[in-house]
C-alpha positions as a printed NumPy array, in Angstrom:
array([[ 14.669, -38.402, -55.131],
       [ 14.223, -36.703, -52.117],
       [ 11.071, -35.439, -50.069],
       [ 10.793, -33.969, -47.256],
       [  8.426, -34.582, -44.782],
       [  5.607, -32.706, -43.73 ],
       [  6.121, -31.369, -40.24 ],
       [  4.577, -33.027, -37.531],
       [  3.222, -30.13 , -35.257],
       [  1.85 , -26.927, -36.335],
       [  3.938, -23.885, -35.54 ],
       [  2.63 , -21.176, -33.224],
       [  1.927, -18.002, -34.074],
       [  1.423, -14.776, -31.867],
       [  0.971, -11.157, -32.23 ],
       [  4.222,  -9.695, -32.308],
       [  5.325,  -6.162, -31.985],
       [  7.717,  -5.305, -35.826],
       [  8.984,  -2.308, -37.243],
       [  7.638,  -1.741, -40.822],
       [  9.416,   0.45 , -43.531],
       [  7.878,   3.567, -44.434],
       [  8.378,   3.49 , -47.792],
       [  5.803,   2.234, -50.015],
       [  7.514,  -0.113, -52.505],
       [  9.778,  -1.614, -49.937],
       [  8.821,  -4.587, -47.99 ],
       [ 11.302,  -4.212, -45.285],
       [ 10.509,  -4.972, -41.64 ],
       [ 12.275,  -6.489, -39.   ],
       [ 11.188,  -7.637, -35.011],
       [ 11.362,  -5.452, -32.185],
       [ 12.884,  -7.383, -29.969],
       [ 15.875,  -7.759, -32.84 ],
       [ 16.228,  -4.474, -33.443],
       [ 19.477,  -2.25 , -31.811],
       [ 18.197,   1.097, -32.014],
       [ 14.744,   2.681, -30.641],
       [ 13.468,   3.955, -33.687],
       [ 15.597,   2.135, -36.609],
       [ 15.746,   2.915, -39.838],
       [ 15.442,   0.526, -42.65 ],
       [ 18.12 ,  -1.914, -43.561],
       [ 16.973,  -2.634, -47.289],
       [ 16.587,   1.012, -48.022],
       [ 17.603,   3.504, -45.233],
       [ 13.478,   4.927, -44.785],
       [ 12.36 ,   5.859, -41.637],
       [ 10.462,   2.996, -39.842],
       [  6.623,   2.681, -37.871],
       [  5.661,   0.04 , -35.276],
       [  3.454,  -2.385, -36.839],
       [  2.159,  -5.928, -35.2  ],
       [  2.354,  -8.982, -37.318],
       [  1.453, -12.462, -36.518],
       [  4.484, -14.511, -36.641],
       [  5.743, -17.738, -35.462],
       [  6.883, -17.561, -31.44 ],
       [ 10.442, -16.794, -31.399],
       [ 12.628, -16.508, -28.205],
       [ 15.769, -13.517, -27.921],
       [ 17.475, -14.218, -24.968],
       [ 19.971, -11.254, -25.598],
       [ 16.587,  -8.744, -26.157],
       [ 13.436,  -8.037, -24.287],
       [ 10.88 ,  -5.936, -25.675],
       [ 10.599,  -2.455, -25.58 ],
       [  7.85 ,  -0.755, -24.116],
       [  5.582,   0.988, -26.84 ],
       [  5.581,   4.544, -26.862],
       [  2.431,   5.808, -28.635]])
């Protein structure tokens, strides 16, 4: 049998900047710095999208920087 092992550092987590599907029974979201498009639609079920901040695990894109907020 195989275990695996508990891992040995704790991952960090910051606020990060996400787009979060509109649409109330869809759980769709996806990061900002990932996305292609300024405002993108959803990829699970075509819904317009809102920016949203989640705290997520530190993740590096070195094709993508972040876009500025526009509020």
């Amino acid at each position: 049998m195989y275990f695996r092992k508990k891992q040995d550092e704790e991952l960090v987590k910051e606020s990060t900047a996400v787009w979060s599907c509109e649409k109330e029974d869809c759980k769709g979201w996806m990061r900002d710095n990932f996305s292609f498009e300024d405002e993108p639609t959803c990829p699970i079920c075509s819904s317009p999208m809102k920016r949203d901040t989640k705290m997520l695990p530190v993740l590096a894109n070195p094709t993508g920087e972040p876009k500025p907020e526009n509020k």
